[in-house]
C-alpha positions in Angstrom: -84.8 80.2 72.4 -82.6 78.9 75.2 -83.3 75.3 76.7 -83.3 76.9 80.3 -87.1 77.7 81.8 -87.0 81.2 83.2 -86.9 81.6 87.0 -90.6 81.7 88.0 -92.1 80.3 84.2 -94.3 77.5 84.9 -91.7 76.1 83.4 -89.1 76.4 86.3 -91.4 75.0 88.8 -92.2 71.5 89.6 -94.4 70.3 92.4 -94.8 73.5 93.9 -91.4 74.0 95.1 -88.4 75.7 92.8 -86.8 73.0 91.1 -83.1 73.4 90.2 -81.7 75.2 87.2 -81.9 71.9 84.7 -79.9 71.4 81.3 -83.3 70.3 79.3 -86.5 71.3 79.6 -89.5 68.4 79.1 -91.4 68.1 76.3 -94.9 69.8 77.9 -92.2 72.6 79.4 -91.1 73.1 76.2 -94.6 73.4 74.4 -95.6 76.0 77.6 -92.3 78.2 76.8 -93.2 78.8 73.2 -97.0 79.3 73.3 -96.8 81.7 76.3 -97.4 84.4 74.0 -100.8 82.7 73.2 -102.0 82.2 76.8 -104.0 84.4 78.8 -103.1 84.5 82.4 -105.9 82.2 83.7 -104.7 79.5 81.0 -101.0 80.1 82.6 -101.9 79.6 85.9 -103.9 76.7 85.4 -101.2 74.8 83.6 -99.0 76.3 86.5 -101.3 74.5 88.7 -101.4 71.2 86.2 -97.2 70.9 86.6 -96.9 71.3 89.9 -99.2 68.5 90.8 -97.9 66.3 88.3 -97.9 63.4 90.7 -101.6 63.8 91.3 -102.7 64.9 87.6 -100.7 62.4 85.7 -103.3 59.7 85.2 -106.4 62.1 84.9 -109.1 62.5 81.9 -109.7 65.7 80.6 -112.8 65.9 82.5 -111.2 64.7 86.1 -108.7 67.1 85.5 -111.5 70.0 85.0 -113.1 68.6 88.2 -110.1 69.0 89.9 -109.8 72.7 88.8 -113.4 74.2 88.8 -113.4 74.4 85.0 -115.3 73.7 82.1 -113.7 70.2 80.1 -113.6 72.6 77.0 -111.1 75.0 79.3 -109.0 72.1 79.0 -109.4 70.7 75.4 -108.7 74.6 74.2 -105.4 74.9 76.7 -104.2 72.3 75.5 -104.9 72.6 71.6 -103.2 75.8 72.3 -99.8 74.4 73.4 -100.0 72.2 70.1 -101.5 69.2 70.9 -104.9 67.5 68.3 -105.7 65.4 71.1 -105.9 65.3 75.4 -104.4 61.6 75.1 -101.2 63.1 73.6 -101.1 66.3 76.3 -101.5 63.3 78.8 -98.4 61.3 77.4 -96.2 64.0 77.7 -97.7 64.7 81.5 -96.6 61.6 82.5 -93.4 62.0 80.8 -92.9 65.1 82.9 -93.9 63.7 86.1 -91.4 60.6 85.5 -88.6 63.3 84.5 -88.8 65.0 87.3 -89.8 62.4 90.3 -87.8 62.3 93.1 -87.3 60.4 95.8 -89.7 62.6 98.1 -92.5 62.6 95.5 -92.6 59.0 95.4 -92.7 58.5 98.9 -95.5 61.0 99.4 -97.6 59.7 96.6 -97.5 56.2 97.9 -98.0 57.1 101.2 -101.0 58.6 99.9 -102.6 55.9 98.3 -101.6 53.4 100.8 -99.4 51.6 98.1 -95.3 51.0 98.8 -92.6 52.6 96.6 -92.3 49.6 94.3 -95.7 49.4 93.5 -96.1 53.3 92.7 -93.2 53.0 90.3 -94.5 49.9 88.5 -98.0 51.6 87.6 -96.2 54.6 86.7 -94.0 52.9 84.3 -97.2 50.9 83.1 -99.3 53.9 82.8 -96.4 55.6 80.5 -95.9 52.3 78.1 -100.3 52.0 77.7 -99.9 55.7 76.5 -97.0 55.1 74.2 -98.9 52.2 73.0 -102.0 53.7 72.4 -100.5 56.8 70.6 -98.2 53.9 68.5 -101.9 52.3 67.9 -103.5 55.6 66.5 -101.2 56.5 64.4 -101.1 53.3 62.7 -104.6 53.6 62.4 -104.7 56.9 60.9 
């Protein structure tokens, strides 16, 4: 399968505008490409919806991020169980891996404008939020 996301594959798109032809895909881009012969087209759309807000979905539970989209918290365990993932915490690592992969300048500036931090300070928790993740997924598989 080739690294590239088709054209209009949730894949290709990134905060609702089309992104540019990359190299690499993420790793959440990546899991959507190969199951998208195992999701219906509500499931697709939603995770559609999911990657192009990354900035605002990044940091959500499983049962904000239902909130946010009308839908039952199972709707969101099962999506993601079916891109591969046992738990939400590790779909959530990799959606803040995606968001940090593909920031740019004009997302940052929007989503700190938004929340009334400044640049700095937006890139700092996002940074932290990625390293708690990678620490807690380093902490449960020690403990398994």
């Amino acid at each position: 399968m080739s690294a590239q996301a088709k054209p209009n594959s949730p894949a290709a798109r990134t905060n609702g505008y089309q992104r540019e032809r990359k190299p690499w895909l993420t790793s959440l881009e990546e899991r959507i490409s190969h199951a998208q012969g195992s999701l219906n087209g509500s499931r697709t759309r939603l995770l559609q919806e999911i990657l192009d807000n990354a900035d605002d979905n990044h940091f959500l539970s499983s049962r904000a991020l239902a909130k946010r989209y009308n839908v039952d918290k199972a709707t969101i365990v099962r999506t993601v169980q079916v891109l591969g993932y046992k738990r939400y915490a590790e779909f959530a690592a990799d959606l803040r891996g995606h968001f940090i992969a593909r920031i740019t300048p004009y997302t940052l500036m929007k989503s700190a404008a938004r929340e009334k931090r400044s640049l700095a300070a937006h890139v700092d928790y996002a940074l932290y939020a990625d390293e708690v993740g990678s620490t807690r997924e380093t902490q449960s598989r020690r403990s398994r």
